[in-house]
Backbone as CSV, one residue per row, in Angstrom:
resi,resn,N_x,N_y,N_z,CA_x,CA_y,CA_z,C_x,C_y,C_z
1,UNK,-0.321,-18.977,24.566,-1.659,-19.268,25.055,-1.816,-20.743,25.400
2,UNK,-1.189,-21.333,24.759,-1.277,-23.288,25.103,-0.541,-23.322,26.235
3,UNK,0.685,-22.773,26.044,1.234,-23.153,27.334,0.431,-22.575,28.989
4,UNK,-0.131,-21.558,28.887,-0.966,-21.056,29.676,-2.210,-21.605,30.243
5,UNK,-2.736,-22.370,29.102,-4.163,-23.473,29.569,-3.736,-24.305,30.006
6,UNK,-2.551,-24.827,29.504,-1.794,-26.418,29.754,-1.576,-26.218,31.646
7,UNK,-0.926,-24.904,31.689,-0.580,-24.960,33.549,-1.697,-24.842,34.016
8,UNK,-2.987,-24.189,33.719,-4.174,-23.849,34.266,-4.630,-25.485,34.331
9,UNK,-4.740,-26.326,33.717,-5.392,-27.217,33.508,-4.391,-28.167,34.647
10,UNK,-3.243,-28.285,34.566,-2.684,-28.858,35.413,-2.769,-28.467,36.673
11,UNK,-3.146,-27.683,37.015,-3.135,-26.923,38.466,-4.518,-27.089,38.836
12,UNK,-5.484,-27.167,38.396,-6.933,-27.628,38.268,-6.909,-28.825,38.791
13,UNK,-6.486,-29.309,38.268,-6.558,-30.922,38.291,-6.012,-31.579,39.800
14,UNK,-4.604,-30.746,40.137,-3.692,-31.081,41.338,-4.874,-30.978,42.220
15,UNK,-5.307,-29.292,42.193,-5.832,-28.876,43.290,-7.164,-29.764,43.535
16,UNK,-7.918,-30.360,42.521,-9.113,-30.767,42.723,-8.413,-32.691,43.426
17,UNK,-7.473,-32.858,43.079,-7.188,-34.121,43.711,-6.509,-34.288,45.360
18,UNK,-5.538,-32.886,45.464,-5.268,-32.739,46.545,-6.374,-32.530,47.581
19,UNK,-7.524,-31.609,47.110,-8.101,-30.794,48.284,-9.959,-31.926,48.228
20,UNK,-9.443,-33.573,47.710,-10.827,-34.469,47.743,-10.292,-35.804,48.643
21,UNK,-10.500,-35.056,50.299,-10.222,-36.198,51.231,-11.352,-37.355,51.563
22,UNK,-12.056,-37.366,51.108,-13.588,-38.370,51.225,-12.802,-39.343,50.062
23,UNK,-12.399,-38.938,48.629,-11.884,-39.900,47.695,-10.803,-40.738,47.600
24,UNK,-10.684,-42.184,47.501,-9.104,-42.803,47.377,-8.869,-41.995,45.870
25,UNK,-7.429,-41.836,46.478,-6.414,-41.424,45.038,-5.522,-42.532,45.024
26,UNK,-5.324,-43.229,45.991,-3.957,-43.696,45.638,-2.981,-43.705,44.498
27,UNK,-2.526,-44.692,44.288,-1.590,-44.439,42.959,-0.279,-44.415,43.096
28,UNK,0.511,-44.343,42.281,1.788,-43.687,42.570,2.732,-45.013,41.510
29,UNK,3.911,-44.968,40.682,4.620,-45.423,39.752,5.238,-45.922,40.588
30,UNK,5.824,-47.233,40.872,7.016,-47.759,41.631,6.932,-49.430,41.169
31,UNK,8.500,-49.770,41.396,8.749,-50.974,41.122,9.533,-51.835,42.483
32,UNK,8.965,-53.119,42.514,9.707,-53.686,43.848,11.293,-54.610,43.430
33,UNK,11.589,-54.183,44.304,13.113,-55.168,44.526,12.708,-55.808,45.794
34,UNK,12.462,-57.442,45.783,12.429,-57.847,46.873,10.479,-57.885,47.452
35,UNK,10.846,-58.607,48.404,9.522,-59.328,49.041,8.847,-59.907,48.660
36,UNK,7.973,-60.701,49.072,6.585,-61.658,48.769,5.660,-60.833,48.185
37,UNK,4.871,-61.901,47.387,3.367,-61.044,47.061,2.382,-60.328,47.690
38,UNK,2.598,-61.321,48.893,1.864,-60.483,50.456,2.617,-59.233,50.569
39,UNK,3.997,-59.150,50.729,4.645,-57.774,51.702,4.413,-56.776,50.544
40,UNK,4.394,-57.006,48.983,3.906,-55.817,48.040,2.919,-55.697,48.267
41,UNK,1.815,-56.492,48.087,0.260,-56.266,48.171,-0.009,-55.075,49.147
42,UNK,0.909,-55.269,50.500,0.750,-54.607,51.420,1.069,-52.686,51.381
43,UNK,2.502,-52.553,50.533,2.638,-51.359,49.576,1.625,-50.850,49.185
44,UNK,1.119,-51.440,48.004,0.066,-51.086,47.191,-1.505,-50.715,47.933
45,UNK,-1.820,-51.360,48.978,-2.821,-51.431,49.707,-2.671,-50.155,50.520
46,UNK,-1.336,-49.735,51.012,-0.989,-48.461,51.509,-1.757,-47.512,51.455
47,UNK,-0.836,-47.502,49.518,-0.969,-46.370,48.940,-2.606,-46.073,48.308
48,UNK,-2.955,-46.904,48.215,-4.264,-47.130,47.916,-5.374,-46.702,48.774
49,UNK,-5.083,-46.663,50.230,-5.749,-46.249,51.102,-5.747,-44.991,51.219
50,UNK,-4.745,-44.141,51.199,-4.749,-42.869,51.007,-5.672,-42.349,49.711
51,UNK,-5.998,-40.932,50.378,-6.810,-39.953,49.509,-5.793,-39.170,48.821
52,UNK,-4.485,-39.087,49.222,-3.371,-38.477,48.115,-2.726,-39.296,46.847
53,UNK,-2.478,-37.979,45.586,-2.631,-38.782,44.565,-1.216,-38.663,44.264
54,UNK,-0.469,-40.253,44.489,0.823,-40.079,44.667,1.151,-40.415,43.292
55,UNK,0.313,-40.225,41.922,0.982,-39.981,40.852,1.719,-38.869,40.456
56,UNK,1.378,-37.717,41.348,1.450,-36.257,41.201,3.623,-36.596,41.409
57,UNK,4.005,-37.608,41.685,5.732,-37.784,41.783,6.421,-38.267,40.370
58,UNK,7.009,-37.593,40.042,7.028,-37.882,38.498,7.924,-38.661,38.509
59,UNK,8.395,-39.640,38.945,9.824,-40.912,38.725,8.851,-41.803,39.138
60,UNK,9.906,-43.427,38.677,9.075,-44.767,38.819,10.076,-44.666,40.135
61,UNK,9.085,-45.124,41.469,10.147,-45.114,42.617,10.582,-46.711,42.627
62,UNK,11.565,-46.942,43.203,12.129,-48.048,43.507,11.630,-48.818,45.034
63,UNK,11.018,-49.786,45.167,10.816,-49.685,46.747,11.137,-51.611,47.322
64,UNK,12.389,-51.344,48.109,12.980,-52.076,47.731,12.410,-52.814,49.160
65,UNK,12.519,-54.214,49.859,12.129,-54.801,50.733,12.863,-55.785,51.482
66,UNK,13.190,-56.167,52.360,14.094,-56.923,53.017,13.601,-57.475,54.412
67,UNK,13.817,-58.488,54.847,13.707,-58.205,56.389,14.809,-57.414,57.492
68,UNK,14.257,-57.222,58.623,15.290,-55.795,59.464,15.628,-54.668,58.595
69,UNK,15.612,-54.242,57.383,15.647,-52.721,57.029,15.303,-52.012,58.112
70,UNK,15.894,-50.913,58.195,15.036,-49.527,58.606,14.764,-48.846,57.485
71,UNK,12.978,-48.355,57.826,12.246,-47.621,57.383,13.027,-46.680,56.621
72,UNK,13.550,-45.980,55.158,13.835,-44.900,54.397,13.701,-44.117,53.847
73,UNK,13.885,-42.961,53.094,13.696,-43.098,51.451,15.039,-41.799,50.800
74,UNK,15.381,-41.991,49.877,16.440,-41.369,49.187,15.458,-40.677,47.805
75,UNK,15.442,-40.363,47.017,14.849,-39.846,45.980,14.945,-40.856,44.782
76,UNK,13.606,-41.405,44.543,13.309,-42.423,43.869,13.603,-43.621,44.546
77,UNK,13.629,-43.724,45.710,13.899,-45.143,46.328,13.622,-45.050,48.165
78,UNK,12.366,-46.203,48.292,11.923,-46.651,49.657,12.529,-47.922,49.702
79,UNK,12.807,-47.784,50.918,13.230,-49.335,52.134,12.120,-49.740,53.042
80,UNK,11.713,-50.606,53.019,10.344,-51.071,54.116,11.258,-52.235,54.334
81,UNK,10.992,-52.836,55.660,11.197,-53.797,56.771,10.382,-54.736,56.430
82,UNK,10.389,-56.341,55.499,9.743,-56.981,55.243,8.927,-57.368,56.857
83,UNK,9.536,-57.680,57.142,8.680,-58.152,58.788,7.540,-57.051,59.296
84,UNK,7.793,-55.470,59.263,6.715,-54.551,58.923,5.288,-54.825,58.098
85,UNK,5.921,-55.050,56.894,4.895,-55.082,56.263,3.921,-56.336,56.538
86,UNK,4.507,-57.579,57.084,4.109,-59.137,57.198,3.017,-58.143,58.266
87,UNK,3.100,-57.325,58.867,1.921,-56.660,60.172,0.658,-56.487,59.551
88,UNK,0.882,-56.181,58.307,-0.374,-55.518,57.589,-0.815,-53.823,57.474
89,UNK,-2.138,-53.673,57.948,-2.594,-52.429,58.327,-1.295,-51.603,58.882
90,UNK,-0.831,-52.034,59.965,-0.197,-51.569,60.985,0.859,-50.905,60.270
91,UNK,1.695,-50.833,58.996,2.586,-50.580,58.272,2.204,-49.519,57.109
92,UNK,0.987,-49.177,57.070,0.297,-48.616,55.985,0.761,-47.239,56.139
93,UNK,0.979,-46.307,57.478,1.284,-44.882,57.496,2.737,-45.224,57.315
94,UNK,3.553,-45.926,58.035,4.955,-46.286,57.361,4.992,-45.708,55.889
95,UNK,4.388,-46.990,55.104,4.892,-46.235,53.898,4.618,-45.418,53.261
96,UNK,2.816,-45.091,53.274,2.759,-43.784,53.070,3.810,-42.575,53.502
97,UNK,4.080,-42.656,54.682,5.514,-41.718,55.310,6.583,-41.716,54.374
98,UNK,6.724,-43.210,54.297,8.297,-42.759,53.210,7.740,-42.609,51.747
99,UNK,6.776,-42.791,51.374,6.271,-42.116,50.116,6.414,-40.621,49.740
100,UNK,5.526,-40.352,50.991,5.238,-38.903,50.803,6.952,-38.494,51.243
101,UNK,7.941,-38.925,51.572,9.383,-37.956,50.971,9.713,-37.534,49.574
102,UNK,8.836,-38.589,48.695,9.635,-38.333,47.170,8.516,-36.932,46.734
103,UNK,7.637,-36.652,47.344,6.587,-35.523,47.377,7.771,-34.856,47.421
104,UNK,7.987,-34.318,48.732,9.179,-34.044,48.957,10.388,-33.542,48.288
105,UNK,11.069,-34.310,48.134,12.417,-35.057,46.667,12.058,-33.921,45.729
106,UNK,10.542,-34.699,45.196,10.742,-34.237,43.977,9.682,-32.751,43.544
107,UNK,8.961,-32.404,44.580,7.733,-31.779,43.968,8.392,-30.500,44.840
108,UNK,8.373,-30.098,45.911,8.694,-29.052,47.070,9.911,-28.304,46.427
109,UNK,9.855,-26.653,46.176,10.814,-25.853,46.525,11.384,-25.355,47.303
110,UNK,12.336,-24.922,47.643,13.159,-23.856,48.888,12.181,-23.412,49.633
111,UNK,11.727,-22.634,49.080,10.503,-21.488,49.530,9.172,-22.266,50.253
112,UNK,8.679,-23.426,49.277,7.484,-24.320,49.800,8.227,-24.944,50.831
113,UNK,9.192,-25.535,50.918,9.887,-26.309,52.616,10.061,-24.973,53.641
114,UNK,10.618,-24.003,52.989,10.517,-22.924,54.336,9.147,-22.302,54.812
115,UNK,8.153,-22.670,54.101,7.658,-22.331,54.572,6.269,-23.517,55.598
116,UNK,6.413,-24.830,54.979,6.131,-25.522,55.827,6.892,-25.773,56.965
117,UNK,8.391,-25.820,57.140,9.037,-25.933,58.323,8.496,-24.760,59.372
118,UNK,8.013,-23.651,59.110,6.977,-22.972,59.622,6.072,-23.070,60.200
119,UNK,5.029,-23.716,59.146,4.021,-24.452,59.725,3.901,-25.550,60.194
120,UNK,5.041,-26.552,60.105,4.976,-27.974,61.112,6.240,-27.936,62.170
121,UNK,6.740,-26.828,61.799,8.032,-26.753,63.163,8.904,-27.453,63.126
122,UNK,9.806,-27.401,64.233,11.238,-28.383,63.793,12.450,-27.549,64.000
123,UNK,13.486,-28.297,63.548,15.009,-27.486,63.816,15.542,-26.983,62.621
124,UNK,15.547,-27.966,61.731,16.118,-28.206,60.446,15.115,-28.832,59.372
125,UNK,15.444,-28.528,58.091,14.808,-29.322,57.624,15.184,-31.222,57.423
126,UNK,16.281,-31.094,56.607,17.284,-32.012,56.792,18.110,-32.045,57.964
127,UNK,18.699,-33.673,57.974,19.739,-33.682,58.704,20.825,-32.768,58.462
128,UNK,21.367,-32.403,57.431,22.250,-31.723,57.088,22.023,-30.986,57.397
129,UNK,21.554,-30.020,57.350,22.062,-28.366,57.958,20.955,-27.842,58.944
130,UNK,21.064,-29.189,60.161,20.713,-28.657,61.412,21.729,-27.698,62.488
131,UNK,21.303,-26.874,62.833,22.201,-26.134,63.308,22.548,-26.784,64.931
132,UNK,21.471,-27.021,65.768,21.388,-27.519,66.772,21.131,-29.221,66.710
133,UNK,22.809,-29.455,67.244,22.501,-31.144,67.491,22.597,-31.904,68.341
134,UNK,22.274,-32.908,68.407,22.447,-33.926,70.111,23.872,-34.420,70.107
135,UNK,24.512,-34.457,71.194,26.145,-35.051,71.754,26.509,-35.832,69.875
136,UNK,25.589,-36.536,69.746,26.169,-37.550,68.584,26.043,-36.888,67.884
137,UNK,25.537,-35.785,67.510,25.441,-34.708,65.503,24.346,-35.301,65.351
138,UNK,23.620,-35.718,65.555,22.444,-35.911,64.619,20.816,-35.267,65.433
139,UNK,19.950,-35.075,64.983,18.317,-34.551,65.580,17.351,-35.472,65.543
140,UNK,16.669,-35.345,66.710,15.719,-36.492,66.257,14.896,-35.905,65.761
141,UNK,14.164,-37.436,65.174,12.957,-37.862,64.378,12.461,-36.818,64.069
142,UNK,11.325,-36.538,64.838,10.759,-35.251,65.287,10.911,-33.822,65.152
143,UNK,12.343,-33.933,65.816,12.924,-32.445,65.230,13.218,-31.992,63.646
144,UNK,13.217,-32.982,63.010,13.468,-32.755,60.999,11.833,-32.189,60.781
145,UNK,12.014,-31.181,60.068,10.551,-31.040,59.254,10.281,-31.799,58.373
146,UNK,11.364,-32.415,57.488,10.754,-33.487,56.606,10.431,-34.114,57.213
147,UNK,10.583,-34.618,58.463,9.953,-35.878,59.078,8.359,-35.596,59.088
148,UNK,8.353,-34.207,59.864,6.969,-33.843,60.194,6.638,-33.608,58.707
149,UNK,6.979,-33.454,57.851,6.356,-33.229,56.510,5.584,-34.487,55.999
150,UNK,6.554,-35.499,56.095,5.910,-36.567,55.638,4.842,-37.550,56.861
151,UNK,4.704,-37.366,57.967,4.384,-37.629,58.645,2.752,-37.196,58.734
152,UNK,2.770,-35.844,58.077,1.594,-34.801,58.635,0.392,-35.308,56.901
153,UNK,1.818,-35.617,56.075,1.123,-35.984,54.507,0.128,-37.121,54.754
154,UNK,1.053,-38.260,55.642,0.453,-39.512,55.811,-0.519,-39.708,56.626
155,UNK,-0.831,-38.834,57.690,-2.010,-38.943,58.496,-2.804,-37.957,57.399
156,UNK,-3.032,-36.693,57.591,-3.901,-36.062,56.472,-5.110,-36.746,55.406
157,UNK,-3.916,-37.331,54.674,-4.561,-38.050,53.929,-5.128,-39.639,53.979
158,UNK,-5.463,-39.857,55.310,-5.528,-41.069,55.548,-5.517,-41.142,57.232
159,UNK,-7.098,-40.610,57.605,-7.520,-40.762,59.118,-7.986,-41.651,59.420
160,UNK,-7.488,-42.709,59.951,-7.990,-44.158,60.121,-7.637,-44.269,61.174
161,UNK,-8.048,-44.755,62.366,-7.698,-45.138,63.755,-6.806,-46.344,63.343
162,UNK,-6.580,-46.997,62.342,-4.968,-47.741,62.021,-4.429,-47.521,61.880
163,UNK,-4.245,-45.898,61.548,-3.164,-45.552,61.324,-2.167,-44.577,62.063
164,UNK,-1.075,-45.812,62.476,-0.244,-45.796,63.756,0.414,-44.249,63.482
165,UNK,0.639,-43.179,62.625,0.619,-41.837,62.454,-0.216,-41.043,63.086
166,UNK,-1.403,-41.503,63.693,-2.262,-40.836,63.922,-1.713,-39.556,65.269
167,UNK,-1.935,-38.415,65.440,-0.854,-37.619,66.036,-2.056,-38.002,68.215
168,UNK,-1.487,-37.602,68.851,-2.039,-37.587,70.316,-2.184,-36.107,70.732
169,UNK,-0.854,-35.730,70.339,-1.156,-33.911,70.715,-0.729,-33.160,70.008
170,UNK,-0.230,-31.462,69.779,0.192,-31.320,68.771,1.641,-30.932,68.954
171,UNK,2.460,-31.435,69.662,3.648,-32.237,69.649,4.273,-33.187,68.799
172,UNK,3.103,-34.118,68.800,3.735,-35.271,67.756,3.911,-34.566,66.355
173,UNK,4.690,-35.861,65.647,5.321,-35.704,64.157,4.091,-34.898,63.322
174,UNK,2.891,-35.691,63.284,1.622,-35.341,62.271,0.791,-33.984,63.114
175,UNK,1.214,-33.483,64.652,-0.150,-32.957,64.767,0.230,-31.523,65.049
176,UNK,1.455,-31.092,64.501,1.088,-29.638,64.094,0.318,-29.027,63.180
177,UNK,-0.761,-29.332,62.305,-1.250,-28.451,61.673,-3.041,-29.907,61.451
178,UNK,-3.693,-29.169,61.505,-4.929,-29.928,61.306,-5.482,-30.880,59.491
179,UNK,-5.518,-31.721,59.658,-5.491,-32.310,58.470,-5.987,-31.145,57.001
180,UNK,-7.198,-30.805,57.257,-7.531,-30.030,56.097,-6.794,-28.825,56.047
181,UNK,-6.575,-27.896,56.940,-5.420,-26.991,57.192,-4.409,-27.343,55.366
182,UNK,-3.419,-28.335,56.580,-2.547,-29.048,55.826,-2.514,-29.325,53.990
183,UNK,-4.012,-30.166,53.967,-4.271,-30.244,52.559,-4.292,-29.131,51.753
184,UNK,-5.053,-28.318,52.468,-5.064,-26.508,51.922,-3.483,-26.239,50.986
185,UNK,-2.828,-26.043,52.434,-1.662,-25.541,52.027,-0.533,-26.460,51.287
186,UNK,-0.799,-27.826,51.322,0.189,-28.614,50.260,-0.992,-28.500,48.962
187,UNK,-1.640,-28.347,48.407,-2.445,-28.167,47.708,-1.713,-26.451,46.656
188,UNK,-1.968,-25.539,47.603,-1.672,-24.160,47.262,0.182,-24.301,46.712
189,UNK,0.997,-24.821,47.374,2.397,-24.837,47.243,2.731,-26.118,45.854
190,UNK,1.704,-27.033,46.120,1.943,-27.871,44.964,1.750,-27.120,43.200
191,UNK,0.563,-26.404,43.494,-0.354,-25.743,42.443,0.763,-24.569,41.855
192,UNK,1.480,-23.969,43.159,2.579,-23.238,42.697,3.739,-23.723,41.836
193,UNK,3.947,-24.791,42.200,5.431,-25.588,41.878,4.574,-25.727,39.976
194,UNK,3.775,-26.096,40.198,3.172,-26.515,38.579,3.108,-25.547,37.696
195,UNK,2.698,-24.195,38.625,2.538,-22.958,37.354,3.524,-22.478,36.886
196,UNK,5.020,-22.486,38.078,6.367,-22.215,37.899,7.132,-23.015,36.637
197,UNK,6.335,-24.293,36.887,7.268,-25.443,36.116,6.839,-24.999,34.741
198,UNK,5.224,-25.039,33.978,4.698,-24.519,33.330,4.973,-23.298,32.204
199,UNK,5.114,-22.486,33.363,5.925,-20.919,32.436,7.332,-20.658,31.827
């Protein structure tokens, strides 16, 4: 019976934080390697801007900073482009983007990615086991559903005409599925992953 309230209560909680886009959630555990006080501030200000509650990632992420990086993330660890972040605003869906991978990483099952690659389209999920690739082996941007996964997380939760995510048609990375849509259903798949984990 405890263990039963304990998932109810946790799933309560997800769902009431996932599905409250008017509210900042920000948040989220991470430690910097690298940059100025400005280029973190700028991290934090990110994540802060968003209405997703990126505590819901259970590791301290690593988010490491440099100048010329390209944009990353591996599981428990972001790369931001110090010179990016020196932009300000302009960098904020950036990292929300590579944030919302450790969503991703760490929260998403088989079943919850197949079935968003569904709903945001794409080739593959990963690079790895795209079936269809360009002359060089690799897919673009675009074509990964994680891309559009994290892409669709970072606008969603964070409609700001700054924010350079913002989709044009529903082509782009973020604009297959309509923000609340979206929240719905990462909301419902998150709530799942918790009751599973739970039992």
């Amino acid at each position: 019976m405890k263990g039963t309230a304990a998932a109810a209560l946790v799933i309560v909680a997800t769902l009431a934080l996932l599905l409250a886009p008017g509210a900042l959630a920000g948040g989220g555990r991470y430690v910097f390697d690298g940059g100025n006080p400005n280029e973190q501030e700028q991290v934090h200000a990110a994540l802060e801007a968003s209405s997703f509650d990126w505590n819901v990632v259970p590791v301290t992420v690593t988010v490491h900073i440099a100048p010329g990086l390209d944009s990353r993330a591996v599981p428990g660890q972001i790369w931001v482009d110090a010179d990016l972040l020196d932009s300000g605003t302009y960098a904020w869906g950036v990292v929300q983007h590579e944030y919302a991978h450790q969503v991703d990483f760490f929260l998403l099952s088989a079943s919850a990615r197949a079935q968003l690659l569904t709903a945001l389209g794409g080739a593959a999920w990963w690079q790895s086991s795209a079936a269809a690739r360009a002359p060089d082996g690799t897919l673009q941007h675009a074509n990964l559903a994680s891309e559009r996964f994290a892409s669709t997380l970072a606008w969603s939760y964070w409609q700001s005409p700054a924010n350079t995510l913002k989709p044009h048609s529903r082509n782009d990375e973020s604009g297959a599925m309509a923000p609340a849509k979206f929240r719905q259903l990462l909301a419902t798949l998150l709530g799942r992953q918790a009751s599973a984990a739970a039992s």
